[in-house]
C-alpha positions in Angstrom: 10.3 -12.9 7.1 9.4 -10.4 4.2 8.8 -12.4 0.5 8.1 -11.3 -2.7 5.7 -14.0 -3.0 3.9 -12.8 0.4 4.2 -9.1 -0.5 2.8 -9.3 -4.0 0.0 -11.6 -1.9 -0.8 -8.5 -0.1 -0.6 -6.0 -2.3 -2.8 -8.7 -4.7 -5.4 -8.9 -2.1 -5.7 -4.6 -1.6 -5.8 -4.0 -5.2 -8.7 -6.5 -5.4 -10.5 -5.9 -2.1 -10.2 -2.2 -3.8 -11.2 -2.9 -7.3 -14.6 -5.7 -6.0 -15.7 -2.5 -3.5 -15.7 0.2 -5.9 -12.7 2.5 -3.9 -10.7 4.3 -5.1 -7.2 4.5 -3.5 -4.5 2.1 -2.0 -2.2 3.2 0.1 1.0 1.5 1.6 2.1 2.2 4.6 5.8 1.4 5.2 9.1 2.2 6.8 11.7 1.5 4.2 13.7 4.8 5.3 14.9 2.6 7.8 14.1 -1.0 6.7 15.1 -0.8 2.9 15.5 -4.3 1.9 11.9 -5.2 3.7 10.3 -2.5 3.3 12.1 -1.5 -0.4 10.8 -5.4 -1.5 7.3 -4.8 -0.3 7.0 -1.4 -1.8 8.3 -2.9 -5.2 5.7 -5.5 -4.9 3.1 -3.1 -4.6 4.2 -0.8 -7.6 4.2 -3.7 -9.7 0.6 -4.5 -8.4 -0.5 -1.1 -9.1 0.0 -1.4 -12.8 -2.5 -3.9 -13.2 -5.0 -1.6 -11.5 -4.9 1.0 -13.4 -8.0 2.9 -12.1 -7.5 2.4 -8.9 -4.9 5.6 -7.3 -2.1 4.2 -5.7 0.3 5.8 -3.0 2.6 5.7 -0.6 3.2 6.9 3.4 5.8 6.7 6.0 4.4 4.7 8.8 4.7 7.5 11.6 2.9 10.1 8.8 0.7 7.9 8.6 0.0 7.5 12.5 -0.3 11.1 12.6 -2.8 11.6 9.4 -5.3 9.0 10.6 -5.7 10.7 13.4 -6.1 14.3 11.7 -8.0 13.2 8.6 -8.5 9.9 8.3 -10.8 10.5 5.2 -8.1 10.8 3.2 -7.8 7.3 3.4 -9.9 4.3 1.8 -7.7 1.0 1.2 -4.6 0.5 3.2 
């Protein structure tokens, strides 16, 4: 069961982890072409997150990009 509560938890806790460790980028990985109300709710959570941070870069990837760019460069990649 998706939450706001539990996705603004998440999002909380990757913003911070981010922020305490000096990176510089969070990225969610989702599937909300398919699961929209999930998926839309977690991705809203972590927007609203992301304004609190703001020098920390924030994006967002497909779950099956994202498969396929860890495995070609994963250095594009610090917090996800």
């Amino acid at each position: 069961v998706i939450t706001k509560f539990c996705s603004e938890r998440i999002a909380q806790y990757a913003f911070e982890y981010a922020y305490l460790n000096n990176r510089k980028t969070v990225t969610a990985v989702h599937k909300a072409n398919f699961m929209k109300l999930a998926d839309g709710l977690f991705l809203e959570s972590c927007r609203e997150v992301a304004t609190k941070y703001p020098g920390i870069k924030y994006n967002e990837i497909i779950v099956d990009n994202c498969c396929m760019q860890l495995v070609s460069k994963p250095e594009q990649f610090d917090v996800m």
